[in-house]
Each structure stands twice: as structure tokens, then as C-alpha cells.
C-alpha positions in Angstrom: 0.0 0.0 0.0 1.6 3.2 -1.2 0.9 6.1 1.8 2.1 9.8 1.5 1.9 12.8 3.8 -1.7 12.9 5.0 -1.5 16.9 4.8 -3.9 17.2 1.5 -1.6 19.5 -0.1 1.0 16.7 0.2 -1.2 13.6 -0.6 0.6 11.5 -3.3 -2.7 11.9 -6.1 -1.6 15.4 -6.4 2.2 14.7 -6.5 1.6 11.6 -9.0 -0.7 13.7 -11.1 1.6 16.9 -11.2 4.5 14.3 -12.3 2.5 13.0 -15.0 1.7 16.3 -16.5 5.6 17.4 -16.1 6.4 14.2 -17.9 4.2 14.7 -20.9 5.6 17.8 -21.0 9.2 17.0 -21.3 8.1 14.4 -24.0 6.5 17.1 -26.3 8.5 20.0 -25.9 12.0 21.7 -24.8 12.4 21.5 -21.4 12.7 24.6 -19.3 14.6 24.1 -16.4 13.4 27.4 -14.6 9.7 26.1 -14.7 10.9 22.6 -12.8 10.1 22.5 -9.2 13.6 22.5 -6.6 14.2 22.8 -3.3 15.6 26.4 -2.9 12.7 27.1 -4.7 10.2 25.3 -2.0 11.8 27.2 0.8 12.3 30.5 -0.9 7.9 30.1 -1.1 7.6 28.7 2.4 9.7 31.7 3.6 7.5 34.4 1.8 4.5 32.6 3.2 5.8 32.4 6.9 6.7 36.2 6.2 2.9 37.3 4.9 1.2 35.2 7.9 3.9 36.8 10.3 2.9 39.9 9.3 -0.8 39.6 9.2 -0.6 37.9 12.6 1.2 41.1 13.9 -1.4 43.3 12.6 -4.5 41.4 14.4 -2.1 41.0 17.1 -1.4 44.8 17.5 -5.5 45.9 16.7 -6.2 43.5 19.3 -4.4 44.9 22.1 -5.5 48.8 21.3 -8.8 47.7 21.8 -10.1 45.6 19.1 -12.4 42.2 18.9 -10.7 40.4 17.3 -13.2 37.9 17.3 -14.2 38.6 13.6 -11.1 38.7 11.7 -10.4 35.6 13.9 -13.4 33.8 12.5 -13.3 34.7 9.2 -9.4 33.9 8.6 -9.7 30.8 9.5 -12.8 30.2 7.6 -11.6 32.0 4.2 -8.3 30.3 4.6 -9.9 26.7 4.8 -11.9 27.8 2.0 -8.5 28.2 -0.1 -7.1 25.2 0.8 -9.8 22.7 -0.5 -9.9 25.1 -3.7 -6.0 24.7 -3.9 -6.3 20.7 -3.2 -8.4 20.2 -6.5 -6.5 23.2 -8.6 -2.9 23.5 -7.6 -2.1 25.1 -10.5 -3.3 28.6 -8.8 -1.1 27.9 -5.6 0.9 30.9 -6.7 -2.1 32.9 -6.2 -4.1 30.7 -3.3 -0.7 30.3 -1.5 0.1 33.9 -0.6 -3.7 34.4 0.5 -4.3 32.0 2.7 -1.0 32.9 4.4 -2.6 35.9 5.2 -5.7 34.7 6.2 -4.7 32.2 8.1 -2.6 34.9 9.7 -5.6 36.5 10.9 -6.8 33.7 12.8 -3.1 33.0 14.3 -3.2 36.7 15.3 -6.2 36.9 16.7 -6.4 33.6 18.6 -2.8 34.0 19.8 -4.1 37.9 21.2 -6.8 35.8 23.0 -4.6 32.8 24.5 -2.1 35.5 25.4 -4.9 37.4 26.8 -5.6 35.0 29.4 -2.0 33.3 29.9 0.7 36.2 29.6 4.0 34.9 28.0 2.4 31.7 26.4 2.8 32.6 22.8 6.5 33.7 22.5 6.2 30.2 24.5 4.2 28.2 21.6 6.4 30.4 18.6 9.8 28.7 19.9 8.1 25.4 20.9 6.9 25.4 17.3 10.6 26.3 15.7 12.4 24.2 17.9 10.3 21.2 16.9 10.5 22.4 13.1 14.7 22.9 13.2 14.5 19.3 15.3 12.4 17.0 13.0 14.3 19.0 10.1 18.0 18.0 11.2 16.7 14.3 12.2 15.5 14.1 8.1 18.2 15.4 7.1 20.9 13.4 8.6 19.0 10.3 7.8 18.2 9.9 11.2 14.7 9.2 10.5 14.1 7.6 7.4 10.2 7.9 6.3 10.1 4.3 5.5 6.3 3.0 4.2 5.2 1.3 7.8 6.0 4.9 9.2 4.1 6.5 6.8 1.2 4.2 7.2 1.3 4.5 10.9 1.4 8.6 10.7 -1.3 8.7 8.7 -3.3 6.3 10.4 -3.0 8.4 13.6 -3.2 11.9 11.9 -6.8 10.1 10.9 -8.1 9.4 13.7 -6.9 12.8 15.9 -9.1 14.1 12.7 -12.3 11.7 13.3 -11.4 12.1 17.4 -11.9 16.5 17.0 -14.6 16.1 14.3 -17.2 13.8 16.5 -16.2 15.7 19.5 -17.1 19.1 18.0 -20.2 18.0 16.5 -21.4 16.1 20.2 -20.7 19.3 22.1 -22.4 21.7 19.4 -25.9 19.7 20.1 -25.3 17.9 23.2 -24.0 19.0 26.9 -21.1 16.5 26.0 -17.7 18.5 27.0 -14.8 16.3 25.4 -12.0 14.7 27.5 -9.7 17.3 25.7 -11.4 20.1 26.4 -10.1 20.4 30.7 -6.5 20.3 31.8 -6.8 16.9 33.1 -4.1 14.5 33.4 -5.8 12.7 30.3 -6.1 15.9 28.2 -2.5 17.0 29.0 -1.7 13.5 27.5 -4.0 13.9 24.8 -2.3 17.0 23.5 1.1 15.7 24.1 0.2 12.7 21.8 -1.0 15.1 19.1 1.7 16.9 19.1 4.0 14.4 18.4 1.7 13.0 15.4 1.8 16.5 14.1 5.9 16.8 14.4 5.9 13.4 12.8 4.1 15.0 9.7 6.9 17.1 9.6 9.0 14.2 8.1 5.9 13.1 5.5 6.5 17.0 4.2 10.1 17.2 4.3 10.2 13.8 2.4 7.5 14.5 -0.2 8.8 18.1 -1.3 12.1 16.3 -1.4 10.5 13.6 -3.9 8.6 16.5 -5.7 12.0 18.5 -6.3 13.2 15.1 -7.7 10.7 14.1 -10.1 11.4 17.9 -11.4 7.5 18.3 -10.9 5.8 21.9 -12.4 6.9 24.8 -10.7 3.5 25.7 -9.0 4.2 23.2 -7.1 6.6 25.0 -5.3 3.8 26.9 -3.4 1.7 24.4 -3.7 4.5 22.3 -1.2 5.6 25.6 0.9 1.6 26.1 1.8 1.1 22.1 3.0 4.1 23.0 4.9 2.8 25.7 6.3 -0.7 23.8 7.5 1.5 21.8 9.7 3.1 24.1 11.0 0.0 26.1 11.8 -1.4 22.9 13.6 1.8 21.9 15.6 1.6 26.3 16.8 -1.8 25.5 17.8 -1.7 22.6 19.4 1.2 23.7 21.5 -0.5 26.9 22.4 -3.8 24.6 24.0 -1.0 22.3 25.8 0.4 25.5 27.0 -2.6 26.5 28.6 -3.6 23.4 29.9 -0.5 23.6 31.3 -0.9 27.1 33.3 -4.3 26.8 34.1 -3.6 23.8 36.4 -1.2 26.3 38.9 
């Protein structure tokens, strides 16, 4: 069974079908090198993202604490960002335009709900920020040096967890939208400590599935779009692992 990184920007029907249309490509015509897919490339467009969500962060972040709800912007950055990610999963041919806006969306929900956590636990962002880039620089020099190898069982076991922390957050948000259900993640119990340590790690560990599928992309000298295309899967994980660490966070301070 042939499993890829779960993150549906990185999902190998995407990849495989991006490869196929390079290929054709390269069949019929003159190859030009400068419209191939690399590596510099994929982190030159994941650095431009991370700098356009930085900056949109900063502006909530700044509106926020002169006085603003940031409620709103909150809301509807995370729901116009989603929005552009399932448009981007069926055309990733428009990445270069759907890429750079949803970092800046997306960057008005991490703005606003990092004013909000901050709000109510002082110091916990700058916290979550170097939680997040330590555990980004970690997985990165582990794949790297080889030290992980993203072999198919680990694949299949990453994914298989990613899937059900997905089915796990989906049936507990629709219980507590039309029940009095309150989901065992929801306190800073023991359990829901543990609970957000274990998806943490699953999210790290679809780190690796990234870094090894933009590595295979740059390989297969896949169409350049998919440069941004890669750079904004990338930056969907690394939006979940910043999240996750910031509810850990405050799991963590509300029980002193």
C-alpha cells in the first residue's frame, strides 16, 4: 500500500498527477529548467508565506491589544483560509495565487487567537512560537541526517493516527455543538494533557511526510507551481503543531 503525507496539499494523487503532466511535458516539448520544481525554490515560497502570515498575525495582534475584537477577523481567517485550501487541493495550479492568501488569512486567525490565548495566559505565545521552531529545526536535522528515514510502515502509521486525531476532533465538536457533551480534551486533566502531548507528536511526525514528499517532488522535477503548492502544505502543519502547543500551554498554566 503506497501512503504519503496525509497533509492534503501533500497527498501522493496530487504529486503523481503533477509528475505526470511534467512528464508529458518533457516528452513534447523543450524542457525549461526554470519552470521545474527545486528545493531552494520550495523554501524560498515557504519563507514568503511564513513572512505574509507573520505579518498579518502582527497586525491582528497589535488591533487587538489597542482595543479591538478580534473575534471577527479571527473567524473569518480561519474560515476564508480553509476555504482556499480545498480550492488549492483540487487546482494546484493557482497555488501561486491561493498560497500567498491563505497565508494571510490564516494569519488573521493566528493573530487573533494568539491575542486571545495571550490574553488569558501572559508569555504563552512567545512560549508556543519557539516550541513550534524548535520542533520544526529538530524533525528537520533528524531528516536530514537520515536519522529518521520515512520508510512505508512509518508513513502508514502517521497517517493512520493523523486520521483518527481528525475523526477524534470532528465527532467531539459536533457532540458538544448539540449535546452538553464536554470532550475529555477540552479540561487540563491528566488525560487531556496527555491527549495534546500525543498530538503533538503526530503532528511533528508530519513534519518528516512534508520534508520527504517536497524532497521527492523536487526530484521528479514536478511543475513549478508546485513549489507553493508544497511551501503552503508546509505551512498547514506548522500552523497545527503552533496550535496545538499553544492549547497544551494552557492546559499547562491553568492547572497552577
Amino acid at each position: 500500500m503506497n501512503f504519503n503525507s496525509k497533509n492534503p496539499f501533500l497527498n501522493n494523487k496530487t504529486f503523481t498527477t503533477a509528475a505526470s503532466r511534467n512528464e508529458d511535458v518533457q516528452r513534447t516539448t523543450l524542457i525549461d529548467y526554470n519552470q521545474e520544481m527545486t528545493l531552494s525554490g520550495t523554501i524560498n515560497r515557504s519563507l514568503i508565506l511564513f513572512l505574509l502570515l507573520t505579518a498579518s498575525a502582527t497586525v491582528i495582534w497589535w488591533f487587538t491589544f489597542n482595543g479591538m475584537n478580534p473575534l471577527f477577523p479571527t473567524i473569518g481567517g480561519a474560515v476564508i483560509g480553509l476555504i482556499l485550501v480545498v480550492i488549492a487541493a483540487f487546482k494546484p495550479q493557482f497555488s501561486p495565487i491561493l498560497a500567498p492568501g491563505y497565508a494571510l488569512f490564516e494569519g488573521l486567525f493566528i493573530g487573533g487567537i494568539s491575542a486571545i490565548f495571550e490574553a488569558m495566559y501572559p508569555g504563552i505565545v512567545i512560549q508556543a512560537v519557539g516550541a513550534t521552531f524548535v520542533t520544526f529545526i529538530v524533525c528537520l536535522g533528524l531528516y536530514k541526517f537520515k536519522v529518521v528515514k520515512v520508510t512505508e510502515q512509518f508513513k502508514s502509521v502517521v497517517i493512520a493516527a493523523t486520521l483518527a486525531i481528525a475523526t477524534y476532533y470532528l465527532i467531539s465538536w459536533l457532540f458538544s455543538m448539540f449535546t452538553s457533551f464536554v470532550p475529555v480534551h477540552a479540561g487540563n486533566s491528566t488525560m487531556s494533557i496527555g491527549i495534546s502531548v500525543f498530538v503533538i507528536i503526530i503532528a511533528a511526525l508530519n513534519l518528516f511526510l512534508d520534508f520527504d514528499r517536497i524532497e521527492k517532488g523536487a526530484e521528479q522535477k514536478m511543475p513549478k507551481y508546485m513549489e507553493w503548492y508544497s511551501a503552503m502544505g508546509l505551512m498547514i502543519t506548522l500552523v497545527w503543531l503552533y496550535i496545538e502547543f499553544l492549547r497544551l500551554l494552557s492546559k499547562l498554566s491553568s492547572k497552577n
